[in-house]
N, C-alpha and C positions, 0 to 999 in steps of 0.2 A: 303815504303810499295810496293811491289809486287803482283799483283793480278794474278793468274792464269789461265786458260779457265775452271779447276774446280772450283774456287771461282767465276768467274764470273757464272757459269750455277748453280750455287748451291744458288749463291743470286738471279737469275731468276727463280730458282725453288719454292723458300720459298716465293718470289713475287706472283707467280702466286696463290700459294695455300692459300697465304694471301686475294689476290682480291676473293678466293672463301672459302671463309670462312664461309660457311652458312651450315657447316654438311655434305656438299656433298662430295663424295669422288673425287679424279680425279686420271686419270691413266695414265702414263709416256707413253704412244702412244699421247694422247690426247696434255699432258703439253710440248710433244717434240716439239708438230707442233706450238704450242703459242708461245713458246722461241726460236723456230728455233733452235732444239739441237738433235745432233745423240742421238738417242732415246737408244742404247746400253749404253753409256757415259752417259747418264742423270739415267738413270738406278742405275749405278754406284756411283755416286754422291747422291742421293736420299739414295742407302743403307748407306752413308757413313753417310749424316744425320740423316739418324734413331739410328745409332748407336751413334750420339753425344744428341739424345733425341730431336731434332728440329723436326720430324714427326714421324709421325703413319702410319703402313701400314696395308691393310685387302685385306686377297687373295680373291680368286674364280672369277665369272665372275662379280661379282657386286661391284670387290675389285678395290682400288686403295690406293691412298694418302693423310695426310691430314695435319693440322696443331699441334701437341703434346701440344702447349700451343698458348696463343691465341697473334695476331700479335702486342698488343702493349705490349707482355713480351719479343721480337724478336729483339735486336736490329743488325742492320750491322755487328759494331767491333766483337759482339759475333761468329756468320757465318764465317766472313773474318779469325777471329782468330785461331777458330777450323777448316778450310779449309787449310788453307794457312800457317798458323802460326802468328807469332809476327808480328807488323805492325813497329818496328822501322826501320826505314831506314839503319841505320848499328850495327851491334853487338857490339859497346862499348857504347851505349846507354842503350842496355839492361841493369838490374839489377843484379850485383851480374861478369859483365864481369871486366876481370883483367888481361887479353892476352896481353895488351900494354904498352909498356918503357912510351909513349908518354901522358898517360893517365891523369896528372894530370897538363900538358902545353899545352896540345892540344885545338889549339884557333877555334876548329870545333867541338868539342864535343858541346857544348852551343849551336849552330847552330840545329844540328843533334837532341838537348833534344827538344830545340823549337818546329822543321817539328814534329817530334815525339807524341811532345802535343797537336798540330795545329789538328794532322791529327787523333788521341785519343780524341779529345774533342768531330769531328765532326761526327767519325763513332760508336763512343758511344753514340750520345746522337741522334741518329736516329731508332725510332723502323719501324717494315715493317706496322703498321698501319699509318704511318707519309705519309709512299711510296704511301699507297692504298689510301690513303684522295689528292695524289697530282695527281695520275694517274685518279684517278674519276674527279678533277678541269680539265684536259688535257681535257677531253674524255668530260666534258660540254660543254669548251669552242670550241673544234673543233663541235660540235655539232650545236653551235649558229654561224658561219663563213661560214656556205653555203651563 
């Protein structure tokens, strides 16, 4: 799996709008300075999730961004996959590939199905309400460490 600096600011964007999930809207100036993201590029990536149905936008001055469904219908692999694409490690693992002589003695495909499944178990079975219940635990515990 390959993550991009658009998958990565697009699962930072879906984070952020996850922790504010209480109706409010929020506006890509605001969510750029939280994620530390060129505010043009996050832009970008926000319209690319609207168009995959992960948020909502409302213009004018009181407009911003939101969540389209709520964060524990949101998991990781969904985001990474519609950002990035497939998460398998190499193309003969995909489904349905048949590009290789070597495809039926090849003593690395097994390996490759493995990473494959390993790394599908964990980014599927994480929604961004998982993320907001662990970054509120951070944000106690650094709270009670003064």
């Amino acid at each position: 799996m390959r993550l991009t600096y658009r998958g990565d600011y697009a699962l930072k964007a879906i984070l952020d709008l996850a922790l504010n999930y209480d109706g409010r809207l929020t506006t890509a100036n605001d969510m750029a300075k939280r994620i530390d993201a060129p505010v043009k590029f996050l832009e970008q990536v926000l319209l690319e999730l609207k168009k995959g149905g992960f948020v909502e936008s409302r213009r004018g001055n009181i407009g911003g961004y939101l969540l389209s469904r709520p964060p524990d219908e949101i998991t990781v692999g969904e985001v990474v996959r519609f950002i990035d694409g497939p998460t398998e490690p190499i193309s003969c693992v995909m489904k349905g590939y048949s590009n290789c002589q070597d495809l039926n003695k090849c003593v690395f495909k097994k390996l490759w199905q493995k990473v494959s499944g390993a790394t599908s178990d964990i980014i599927d079975n994480v929604t961004f309400k998982d993320l907001v219940s662990q970054v509120s635990q951070q944000q106690r515990v650094l709270a009670y460490s003064i």
